[in-house]
PDB file of N, CA, C and O in Angstrom:
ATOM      1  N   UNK A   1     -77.295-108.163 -24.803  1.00  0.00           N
ATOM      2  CA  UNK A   1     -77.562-107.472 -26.051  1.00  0.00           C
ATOM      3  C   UNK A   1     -76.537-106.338 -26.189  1.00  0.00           C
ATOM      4  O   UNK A   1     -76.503-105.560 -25.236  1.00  0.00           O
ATOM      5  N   UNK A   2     -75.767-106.128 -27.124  1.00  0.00           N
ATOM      6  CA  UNK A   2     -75.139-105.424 -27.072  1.00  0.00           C
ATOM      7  C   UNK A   2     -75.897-103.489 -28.093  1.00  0.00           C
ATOM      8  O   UNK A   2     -76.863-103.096 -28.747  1.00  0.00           O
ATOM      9  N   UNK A   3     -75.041-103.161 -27.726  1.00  0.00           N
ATOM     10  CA  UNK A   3     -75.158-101.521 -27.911  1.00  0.00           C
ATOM     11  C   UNK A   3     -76.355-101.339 -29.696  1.00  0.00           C
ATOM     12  O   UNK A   3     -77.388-100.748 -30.009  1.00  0.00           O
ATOM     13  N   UNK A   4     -75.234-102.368 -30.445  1.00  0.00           N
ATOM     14  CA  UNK A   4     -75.295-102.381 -31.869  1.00  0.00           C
ATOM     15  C   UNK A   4     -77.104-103.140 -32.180  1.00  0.00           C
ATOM     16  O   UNK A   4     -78.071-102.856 -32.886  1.00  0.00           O
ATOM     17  N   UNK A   5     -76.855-103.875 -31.481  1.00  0.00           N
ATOM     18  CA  UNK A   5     -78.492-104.837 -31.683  1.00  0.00           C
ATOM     19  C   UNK A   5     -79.673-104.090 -30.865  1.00  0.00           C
ATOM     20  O   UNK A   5     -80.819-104.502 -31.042  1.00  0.00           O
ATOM     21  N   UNK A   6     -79.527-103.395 -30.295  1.00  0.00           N
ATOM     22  CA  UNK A   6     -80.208-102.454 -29.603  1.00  0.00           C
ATOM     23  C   UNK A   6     -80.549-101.057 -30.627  1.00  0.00           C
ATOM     24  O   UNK A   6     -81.460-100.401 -31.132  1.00  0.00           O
ATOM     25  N   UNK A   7     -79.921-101.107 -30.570  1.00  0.00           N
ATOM     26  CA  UNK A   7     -80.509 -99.979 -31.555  1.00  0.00           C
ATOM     27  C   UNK A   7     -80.738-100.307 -32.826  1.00  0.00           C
ATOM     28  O   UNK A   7     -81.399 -99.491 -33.469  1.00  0.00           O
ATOM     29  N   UNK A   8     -80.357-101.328 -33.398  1.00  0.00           N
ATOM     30  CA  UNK A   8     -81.168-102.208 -34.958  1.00  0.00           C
ATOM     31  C   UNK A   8     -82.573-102.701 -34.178  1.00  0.00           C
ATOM     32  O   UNK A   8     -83.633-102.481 -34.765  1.00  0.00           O
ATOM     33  N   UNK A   9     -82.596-103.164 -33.263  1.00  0.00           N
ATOM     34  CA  UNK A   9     -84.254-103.495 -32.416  1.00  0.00           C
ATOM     35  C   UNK A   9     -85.276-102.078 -32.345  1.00  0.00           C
ATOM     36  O   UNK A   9     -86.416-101.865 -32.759  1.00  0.00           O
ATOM     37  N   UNK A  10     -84.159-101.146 -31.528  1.00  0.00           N
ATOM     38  CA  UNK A  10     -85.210-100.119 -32.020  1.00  0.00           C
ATOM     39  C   UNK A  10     -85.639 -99.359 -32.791  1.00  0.00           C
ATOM     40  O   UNK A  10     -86.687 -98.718 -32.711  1.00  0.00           O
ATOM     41  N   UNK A  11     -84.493 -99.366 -33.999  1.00  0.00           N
ATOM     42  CA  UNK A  11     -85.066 -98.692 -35.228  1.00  0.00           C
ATOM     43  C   UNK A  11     -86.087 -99.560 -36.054  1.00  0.00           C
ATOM     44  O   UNK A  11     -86.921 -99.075 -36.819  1.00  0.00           O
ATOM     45  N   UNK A  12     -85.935-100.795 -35.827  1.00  0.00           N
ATOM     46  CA  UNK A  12     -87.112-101.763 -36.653  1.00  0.00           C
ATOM     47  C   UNK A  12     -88.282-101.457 -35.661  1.00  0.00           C
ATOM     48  O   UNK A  12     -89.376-101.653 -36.191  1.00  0.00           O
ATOM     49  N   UNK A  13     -88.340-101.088 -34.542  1.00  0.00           N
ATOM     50  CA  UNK A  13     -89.878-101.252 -33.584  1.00  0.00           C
ATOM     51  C   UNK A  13     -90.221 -99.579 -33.630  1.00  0.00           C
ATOM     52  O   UNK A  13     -91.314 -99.227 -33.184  1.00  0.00           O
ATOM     53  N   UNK A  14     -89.278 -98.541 -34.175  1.00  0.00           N
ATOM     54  CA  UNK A  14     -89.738 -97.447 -34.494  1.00  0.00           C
ATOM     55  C   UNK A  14     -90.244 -97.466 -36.087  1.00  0.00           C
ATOM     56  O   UNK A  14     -91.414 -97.101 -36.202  1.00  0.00           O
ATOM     57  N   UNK A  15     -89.812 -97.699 -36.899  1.00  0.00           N
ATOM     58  CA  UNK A  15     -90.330 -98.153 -38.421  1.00  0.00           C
ATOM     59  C   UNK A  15     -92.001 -98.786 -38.020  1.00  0.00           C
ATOM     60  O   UNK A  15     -92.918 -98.273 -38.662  1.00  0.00           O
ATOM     61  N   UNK A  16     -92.264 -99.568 -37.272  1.00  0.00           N
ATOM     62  CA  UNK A  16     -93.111 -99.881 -36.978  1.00  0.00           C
ATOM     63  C   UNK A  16     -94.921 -99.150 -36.440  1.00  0.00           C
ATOM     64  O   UNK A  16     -96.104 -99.484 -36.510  1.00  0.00           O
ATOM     65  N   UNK A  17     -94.019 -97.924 -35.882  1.00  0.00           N
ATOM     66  CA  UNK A  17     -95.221 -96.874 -35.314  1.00  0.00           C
ATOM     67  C   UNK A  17     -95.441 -96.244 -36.464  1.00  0.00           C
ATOM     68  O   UNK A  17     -94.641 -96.154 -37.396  1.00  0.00           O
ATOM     69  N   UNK A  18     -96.656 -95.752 -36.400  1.00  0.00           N
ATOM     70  CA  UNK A  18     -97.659 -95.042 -37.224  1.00  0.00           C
ATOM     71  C   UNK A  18     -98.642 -93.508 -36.684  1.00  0.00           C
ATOM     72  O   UNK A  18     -99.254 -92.625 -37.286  1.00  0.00           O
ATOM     73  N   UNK A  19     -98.301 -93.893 -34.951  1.00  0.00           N
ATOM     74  CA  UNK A  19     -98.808 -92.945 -34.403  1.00  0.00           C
ATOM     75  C   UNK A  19     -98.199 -91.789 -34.478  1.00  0.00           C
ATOM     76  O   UNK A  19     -97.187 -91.989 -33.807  1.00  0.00           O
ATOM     77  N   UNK A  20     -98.162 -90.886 -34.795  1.00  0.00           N
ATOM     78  CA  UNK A  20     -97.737 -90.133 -35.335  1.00  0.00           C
ATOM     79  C   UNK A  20     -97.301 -88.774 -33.615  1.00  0.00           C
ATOM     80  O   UNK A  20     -96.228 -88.186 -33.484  1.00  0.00           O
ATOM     81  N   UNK A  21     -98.297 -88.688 -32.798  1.00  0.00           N
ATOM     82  CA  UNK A  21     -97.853 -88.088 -31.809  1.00  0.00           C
ATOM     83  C   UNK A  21     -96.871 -89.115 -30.785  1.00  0.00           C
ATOM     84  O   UNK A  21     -96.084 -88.672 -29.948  1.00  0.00           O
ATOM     85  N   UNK A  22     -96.984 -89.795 -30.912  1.00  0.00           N
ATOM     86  CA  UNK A  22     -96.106 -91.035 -30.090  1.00  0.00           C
ATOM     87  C   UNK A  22     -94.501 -90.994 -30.897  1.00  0.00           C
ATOM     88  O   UNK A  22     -93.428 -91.007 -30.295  1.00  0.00           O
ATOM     89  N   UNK A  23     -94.666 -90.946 -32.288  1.00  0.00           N
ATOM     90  CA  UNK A  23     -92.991 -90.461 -33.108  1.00  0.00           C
ATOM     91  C   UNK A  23     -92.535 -89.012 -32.672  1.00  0.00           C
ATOM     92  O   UNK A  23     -91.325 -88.799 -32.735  1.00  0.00           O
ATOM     93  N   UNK A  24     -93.364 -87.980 -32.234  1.00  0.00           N
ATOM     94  CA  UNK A  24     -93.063 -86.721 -32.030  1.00  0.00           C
ATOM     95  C   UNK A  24     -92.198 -87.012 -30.404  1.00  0.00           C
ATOM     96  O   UNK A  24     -91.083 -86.530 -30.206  1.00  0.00           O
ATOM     97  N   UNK A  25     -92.659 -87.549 -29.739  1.00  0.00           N
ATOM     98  CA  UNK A  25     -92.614 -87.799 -28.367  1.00  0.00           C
ATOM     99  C   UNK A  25     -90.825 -88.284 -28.466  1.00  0.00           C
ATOM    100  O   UNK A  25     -89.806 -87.700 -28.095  1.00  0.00           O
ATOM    101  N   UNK A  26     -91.023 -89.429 -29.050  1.00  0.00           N
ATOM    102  CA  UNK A  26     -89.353 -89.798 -29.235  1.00  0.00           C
ATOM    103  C   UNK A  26     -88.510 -89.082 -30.105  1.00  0.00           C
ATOM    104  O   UNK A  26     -87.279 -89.068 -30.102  1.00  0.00           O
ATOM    105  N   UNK A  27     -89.526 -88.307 -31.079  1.00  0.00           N
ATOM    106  CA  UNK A  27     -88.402 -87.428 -31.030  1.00  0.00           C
ATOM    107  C   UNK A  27     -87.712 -86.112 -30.371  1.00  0.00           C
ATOM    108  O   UNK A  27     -86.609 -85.590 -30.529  1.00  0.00           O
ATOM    109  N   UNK A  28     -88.812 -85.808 -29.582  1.00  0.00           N
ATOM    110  CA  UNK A  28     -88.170 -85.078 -28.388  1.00  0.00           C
ATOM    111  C   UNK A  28     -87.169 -85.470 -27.519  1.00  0.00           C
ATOM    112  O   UNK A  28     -86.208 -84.854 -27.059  1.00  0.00           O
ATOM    113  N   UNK A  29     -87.647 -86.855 -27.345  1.00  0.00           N
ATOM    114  CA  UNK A  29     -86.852 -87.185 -26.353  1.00  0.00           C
ATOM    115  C   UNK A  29     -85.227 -87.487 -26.726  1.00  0.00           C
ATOM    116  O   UNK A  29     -84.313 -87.381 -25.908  1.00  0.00           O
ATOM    117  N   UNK A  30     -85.054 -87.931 -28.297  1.00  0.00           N
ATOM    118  CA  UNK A  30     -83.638 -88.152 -28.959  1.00  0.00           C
ATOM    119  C   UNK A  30     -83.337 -86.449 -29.258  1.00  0.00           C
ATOM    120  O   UNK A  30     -82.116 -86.394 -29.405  1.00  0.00           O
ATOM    121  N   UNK A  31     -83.735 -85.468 -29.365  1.00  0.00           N
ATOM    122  CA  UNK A  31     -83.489 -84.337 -29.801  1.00  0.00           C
ATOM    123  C   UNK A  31     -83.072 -83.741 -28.369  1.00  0.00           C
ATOM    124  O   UNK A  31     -82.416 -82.722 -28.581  1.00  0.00           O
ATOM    125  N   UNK A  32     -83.151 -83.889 -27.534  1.00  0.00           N
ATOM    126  CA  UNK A  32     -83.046 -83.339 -25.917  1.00  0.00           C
ATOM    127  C   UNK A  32     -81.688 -84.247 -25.468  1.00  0.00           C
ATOM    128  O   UNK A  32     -80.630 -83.837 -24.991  1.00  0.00           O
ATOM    129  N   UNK A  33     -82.026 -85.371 -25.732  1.00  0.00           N
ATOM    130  CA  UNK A  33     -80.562 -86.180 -25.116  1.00  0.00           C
ATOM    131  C   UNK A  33     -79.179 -85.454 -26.404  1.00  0.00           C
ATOM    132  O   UNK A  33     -78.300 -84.710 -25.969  1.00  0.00           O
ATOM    133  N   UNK A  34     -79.227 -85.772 -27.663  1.00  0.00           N
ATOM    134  CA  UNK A  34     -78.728 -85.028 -28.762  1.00  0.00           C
ATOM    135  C   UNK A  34     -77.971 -83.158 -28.144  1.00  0.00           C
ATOM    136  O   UNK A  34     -76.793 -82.806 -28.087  1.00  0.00           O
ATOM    137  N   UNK A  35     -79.207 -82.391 -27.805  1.00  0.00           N
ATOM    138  CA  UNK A  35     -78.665 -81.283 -27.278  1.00  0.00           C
ATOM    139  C   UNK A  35     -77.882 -81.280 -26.079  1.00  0.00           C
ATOM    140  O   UNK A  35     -77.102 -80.364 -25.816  1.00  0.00           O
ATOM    141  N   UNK A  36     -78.031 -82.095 -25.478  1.00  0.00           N
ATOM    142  CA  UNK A  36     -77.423 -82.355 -24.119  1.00  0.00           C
ATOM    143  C   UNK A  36     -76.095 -82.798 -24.328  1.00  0.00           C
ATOM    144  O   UNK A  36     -75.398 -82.693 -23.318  1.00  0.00           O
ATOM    145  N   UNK A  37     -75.560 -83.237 -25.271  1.00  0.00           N
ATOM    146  CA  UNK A  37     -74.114 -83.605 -25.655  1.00  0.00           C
ATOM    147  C   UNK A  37     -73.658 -82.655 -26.654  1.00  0.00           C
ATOM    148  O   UNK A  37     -73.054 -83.287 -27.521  1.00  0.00           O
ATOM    149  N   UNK A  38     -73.675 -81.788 -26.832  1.00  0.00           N
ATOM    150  CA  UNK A  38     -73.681 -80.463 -27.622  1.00  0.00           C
ATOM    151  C   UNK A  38     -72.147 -79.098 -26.699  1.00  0.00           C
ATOM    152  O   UNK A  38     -72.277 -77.944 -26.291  1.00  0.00           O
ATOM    153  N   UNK A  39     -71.024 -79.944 -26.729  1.00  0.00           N
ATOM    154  CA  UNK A  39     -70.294 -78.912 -25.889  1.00  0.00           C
ATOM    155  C   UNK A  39     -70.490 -77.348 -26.777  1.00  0.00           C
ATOM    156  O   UNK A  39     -70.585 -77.050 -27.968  1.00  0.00           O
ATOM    157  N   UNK A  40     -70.486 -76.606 -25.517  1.00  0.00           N
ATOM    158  CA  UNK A  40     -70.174 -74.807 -26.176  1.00  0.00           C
ATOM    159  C   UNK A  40     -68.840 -74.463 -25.101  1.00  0.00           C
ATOM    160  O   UNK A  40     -68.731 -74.513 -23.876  1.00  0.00           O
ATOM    161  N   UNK A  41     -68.065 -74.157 -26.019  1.00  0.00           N
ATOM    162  CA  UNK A  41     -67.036 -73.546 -25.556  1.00  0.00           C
ATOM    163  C   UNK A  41     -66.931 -72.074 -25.509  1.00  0.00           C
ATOM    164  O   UNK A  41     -67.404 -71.411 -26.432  1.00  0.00           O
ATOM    165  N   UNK A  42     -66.273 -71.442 -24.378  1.00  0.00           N
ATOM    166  CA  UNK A  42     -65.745 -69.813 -24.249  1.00  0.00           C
ATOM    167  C   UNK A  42     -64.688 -69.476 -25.510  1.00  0.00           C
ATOM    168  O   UNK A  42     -64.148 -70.396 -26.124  1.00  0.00           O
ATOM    169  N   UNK A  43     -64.480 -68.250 -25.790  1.00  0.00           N
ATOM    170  CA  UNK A  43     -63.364 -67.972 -26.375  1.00  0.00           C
ATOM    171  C   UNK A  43     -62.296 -68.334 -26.157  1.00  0.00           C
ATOM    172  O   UNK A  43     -61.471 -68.687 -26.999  1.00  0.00           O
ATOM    173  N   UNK A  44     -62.073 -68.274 -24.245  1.00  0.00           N
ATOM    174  CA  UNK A  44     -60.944 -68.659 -23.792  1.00  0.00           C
ATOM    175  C   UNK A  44     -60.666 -69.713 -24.027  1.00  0.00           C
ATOM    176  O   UNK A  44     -59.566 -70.004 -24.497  1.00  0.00           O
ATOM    177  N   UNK A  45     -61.752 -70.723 -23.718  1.00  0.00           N
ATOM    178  CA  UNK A  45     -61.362 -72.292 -23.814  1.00  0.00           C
ATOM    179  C   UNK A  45     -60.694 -72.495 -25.072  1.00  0.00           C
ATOM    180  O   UNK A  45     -59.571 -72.912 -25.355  1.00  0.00           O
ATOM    181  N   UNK A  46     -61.898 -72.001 -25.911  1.00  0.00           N
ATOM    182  CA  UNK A  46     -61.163 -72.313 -27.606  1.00  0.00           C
ATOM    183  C   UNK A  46     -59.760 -72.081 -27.647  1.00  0.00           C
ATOM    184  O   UNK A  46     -59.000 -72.795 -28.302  1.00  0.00           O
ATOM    185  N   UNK A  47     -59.358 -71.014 -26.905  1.00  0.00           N
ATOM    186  CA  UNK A  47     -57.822 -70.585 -27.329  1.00  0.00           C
ATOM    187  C   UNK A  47     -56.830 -71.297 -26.546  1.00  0.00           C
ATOM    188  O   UNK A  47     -55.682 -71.449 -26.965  1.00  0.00           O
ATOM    189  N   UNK A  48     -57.185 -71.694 -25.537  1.00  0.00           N
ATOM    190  CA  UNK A  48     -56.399 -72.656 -25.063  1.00  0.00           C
ATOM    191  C   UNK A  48     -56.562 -74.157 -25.121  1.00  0.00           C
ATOM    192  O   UNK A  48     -55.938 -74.967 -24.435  1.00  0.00           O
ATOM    193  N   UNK A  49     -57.399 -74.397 -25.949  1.00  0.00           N
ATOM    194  CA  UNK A  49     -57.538 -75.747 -26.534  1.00  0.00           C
ATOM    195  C   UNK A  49     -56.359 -75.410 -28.196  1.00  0.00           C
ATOM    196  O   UNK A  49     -55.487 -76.208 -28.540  1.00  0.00           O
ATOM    197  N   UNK A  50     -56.657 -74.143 -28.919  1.00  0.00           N
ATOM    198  CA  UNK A  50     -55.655 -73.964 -29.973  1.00  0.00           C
ATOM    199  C   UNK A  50     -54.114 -74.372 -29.847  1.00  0.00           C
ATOM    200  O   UNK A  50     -53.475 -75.199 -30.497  1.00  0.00           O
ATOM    201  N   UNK A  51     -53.695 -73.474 -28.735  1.00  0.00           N
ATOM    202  CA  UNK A  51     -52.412 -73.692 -27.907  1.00  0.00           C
ATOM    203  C   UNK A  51     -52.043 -74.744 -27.073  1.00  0.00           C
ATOM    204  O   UNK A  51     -50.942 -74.829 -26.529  1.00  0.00           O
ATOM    205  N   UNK A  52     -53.069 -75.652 -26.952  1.00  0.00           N
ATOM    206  CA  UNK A  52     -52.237 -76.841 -26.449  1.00  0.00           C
ATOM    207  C   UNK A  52     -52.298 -78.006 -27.840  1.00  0.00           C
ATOM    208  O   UNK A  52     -51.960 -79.189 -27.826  1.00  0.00           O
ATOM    209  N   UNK A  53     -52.749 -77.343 -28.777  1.00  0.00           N
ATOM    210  CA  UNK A  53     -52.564 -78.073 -30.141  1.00  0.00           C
ATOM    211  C   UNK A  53     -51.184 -78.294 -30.495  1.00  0.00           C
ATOM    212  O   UNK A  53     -50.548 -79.306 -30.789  1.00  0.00           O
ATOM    213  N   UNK A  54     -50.756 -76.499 -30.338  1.00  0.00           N
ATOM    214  CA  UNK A  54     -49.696 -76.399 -31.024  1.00  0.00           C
ATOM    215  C   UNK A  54     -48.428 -76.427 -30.701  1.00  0.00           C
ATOM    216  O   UNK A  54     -47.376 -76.181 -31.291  1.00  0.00           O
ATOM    217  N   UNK A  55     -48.832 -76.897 -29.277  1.00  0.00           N
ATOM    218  CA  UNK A  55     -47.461 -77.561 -27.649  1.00  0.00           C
ATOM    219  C   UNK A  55     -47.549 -78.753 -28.304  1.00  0.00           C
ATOM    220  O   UNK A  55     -46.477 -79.256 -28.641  1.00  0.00           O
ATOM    221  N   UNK A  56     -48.709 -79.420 -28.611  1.00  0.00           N
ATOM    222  CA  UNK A  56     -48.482 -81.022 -28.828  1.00  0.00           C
ATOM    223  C   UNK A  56     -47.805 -81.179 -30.278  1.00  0.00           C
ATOM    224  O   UNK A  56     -46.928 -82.043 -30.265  1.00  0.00           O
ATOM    225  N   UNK A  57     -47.975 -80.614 -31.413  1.00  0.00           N
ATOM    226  CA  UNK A  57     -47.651 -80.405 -32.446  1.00  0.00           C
ATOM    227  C   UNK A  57     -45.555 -79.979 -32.600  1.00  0.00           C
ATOM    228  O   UNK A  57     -44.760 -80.477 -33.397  1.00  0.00           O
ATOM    229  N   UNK A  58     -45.309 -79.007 -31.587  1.00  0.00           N
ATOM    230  CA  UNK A  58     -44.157 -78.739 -31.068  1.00  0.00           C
ATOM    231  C   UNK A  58     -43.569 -79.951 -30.045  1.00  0.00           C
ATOM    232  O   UNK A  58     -42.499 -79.958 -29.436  1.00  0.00           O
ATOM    233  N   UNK A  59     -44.494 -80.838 -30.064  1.00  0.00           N
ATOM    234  CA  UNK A  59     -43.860 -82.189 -29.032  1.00  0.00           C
ATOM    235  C   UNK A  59     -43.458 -81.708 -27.458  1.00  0.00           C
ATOM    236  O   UNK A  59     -42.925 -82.378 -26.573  1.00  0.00           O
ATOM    237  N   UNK A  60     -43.867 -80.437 -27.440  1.00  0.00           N
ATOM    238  CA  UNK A  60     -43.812 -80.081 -25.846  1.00  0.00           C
ATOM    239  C   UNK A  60     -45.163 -80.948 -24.911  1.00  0.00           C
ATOM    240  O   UNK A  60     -46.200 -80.415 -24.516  1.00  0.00           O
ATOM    241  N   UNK A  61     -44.825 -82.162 -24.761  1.00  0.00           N
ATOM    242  CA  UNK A  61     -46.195 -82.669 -23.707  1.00  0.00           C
ATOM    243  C   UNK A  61     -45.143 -84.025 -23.348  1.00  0.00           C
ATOM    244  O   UNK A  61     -44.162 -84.265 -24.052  1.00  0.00           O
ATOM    245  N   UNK A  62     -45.448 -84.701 -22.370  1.00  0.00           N
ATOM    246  CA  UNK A  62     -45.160 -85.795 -22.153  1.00  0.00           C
ATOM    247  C   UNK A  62     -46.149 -86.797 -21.642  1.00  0.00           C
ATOM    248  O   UNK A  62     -46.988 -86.563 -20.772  1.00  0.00           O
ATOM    249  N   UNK A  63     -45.937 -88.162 -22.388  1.00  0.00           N
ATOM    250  CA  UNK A  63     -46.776 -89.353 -22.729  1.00  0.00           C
ATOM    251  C   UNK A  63     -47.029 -89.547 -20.665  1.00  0.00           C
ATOM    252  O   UNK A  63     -46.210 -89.275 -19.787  1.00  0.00           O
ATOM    253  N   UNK A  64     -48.433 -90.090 -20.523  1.00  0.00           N
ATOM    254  CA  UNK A  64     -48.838 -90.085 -19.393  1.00  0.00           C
ATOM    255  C   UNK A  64     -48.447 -91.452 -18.480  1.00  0.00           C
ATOM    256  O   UNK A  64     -48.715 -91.608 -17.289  1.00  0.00           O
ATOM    257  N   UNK A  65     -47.681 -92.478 -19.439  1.00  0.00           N
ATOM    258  CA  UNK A  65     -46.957 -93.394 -18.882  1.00  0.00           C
ATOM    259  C   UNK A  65     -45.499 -92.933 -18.348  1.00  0.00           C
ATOM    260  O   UNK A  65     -45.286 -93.324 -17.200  1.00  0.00           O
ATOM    261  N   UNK A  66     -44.575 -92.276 -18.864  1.00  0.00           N
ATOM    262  CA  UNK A  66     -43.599 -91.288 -19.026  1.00  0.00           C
ATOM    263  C   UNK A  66     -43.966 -90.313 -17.738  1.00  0.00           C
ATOM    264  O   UNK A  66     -43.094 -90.159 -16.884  1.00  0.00           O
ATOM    265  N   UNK A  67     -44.978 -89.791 -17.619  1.00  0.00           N
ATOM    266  CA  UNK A  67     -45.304 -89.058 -15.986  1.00  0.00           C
ATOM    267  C   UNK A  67     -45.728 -89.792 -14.492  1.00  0.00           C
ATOM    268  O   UNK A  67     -45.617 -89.411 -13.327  1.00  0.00           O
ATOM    269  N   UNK A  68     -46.355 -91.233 -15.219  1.00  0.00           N
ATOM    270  CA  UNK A  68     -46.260 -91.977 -13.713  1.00  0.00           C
ATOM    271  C   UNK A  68     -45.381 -92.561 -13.269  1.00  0.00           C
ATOM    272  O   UNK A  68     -45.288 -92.860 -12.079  1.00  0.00           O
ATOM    273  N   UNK A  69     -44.222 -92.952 -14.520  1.00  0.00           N
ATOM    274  CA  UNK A  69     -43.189 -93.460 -13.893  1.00  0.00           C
ATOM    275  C   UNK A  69     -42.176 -92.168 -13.344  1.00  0.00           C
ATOM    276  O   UNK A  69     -41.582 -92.672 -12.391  1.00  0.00           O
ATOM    277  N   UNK A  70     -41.867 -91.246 -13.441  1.00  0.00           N
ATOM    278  CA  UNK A  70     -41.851 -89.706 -13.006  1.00  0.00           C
ATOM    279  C   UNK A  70     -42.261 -89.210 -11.430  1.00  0.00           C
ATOM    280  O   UNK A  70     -41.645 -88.714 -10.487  1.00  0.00           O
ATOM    281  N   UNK A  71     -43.732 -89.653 -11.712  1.00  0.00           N
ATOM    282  CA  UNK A  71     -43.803 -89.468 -10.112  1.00  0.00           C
ATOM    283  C   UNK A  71     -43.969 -90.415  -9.538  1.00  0.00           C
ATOM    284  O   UNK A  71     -44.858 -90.388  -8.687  1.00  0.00           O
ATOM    285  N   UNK A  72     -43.167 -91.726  -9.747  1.00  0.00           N
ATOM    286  CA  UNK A  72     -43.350 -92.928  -8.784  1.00  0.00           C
ATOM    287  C   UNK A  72     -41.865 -92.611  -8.332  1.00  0.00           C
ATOM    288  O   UNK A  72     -41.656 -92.563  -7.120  1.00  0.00           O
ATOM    289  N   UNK A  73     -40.922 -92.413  -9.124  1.00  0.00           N
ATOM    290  CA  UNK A  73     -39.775 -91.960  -8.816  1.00  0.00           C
ATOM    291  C   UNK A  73     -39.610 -91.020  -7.793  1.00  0.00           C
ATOM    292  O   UNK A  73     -38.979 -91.327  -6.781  1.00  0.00           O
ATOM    293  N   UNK A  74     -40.148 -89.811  -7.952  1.00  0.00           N
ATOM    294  CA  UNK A  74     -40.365 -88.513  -7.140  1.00  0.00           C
ATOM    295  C   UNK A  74     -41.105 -89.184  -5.572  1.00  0.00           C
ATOM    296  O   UNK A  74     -40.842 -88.637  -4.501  1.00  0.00           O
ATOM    297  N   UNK A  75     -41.737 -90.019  -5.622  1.00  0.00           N
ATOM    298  CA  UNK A  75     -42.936 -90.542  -4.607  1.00  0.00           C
ATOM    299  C   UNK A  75     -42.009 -91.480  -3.814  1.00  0.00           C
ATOM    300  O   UNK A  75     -42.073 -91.433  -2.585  1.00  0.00           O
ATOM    301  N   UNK A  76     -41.077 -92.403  -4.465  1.00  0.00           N
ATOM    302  CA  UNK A  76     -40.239 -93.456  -3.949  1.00  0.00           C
ATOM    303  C   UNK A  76     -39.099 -92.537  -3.305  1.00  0.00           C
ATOM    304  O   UNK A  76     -38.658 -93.010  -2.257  1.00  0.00           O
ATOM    305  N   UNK A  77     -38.512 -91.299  -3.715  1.00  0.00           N
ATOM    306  CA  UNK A  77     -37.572 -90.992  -3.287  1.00  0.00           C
ATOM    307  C   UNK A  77     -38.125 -90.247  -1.510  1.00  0.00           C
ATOM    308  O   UNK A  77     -37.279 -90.247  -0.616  1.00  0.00           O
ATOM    309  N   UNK A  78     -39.021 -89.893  -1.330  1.00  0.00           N
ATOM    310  CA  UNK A  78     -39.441 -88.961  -0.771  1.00  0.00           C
ATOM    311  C   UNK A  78     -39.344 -89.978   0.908  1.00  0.00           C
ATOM    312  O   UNK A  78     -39.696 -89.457   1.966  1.00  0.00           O
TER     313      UNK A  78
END
């Protein structure tokens, strides 16, 4: 079953309840998993997430295929 049919199964078998403390229940439980993926970032982070925007934007970064062949080189010479 994939991801997509799984959750069309359970929104039709939630449409289905009526119990009304049993809908509260799941929704705790989707409101808790929900907060739990909720990043908070520091100031700092923020600002150095800004600045490596604007390295990548300035094309200062190099592609991570471009660095293994880099240090296979560096690794082979050694």
């Amino acid at each position: 079953m994939t991801t997509i049919e799984l959750k069309k199964q359970l929104i039709n078998r939630i449409a289905e309840i009526d119990d009304e403390s049993f809908l509260q229940a799941i929704k705790t439980i989707l409101d808790s998993k929900t907060q739990s993926q909720v990043l908070t970032l520091t100031d700092t982070q923020r600002q150095e997430i800004f600045e490596s925007k604007k390295h990548i934007e300035q094309g200062l970064f190099i592609e991570q295929d471009d660095l293994d062949e880099k240090f296979n080189q560096w690794k082979r010479s050694k």
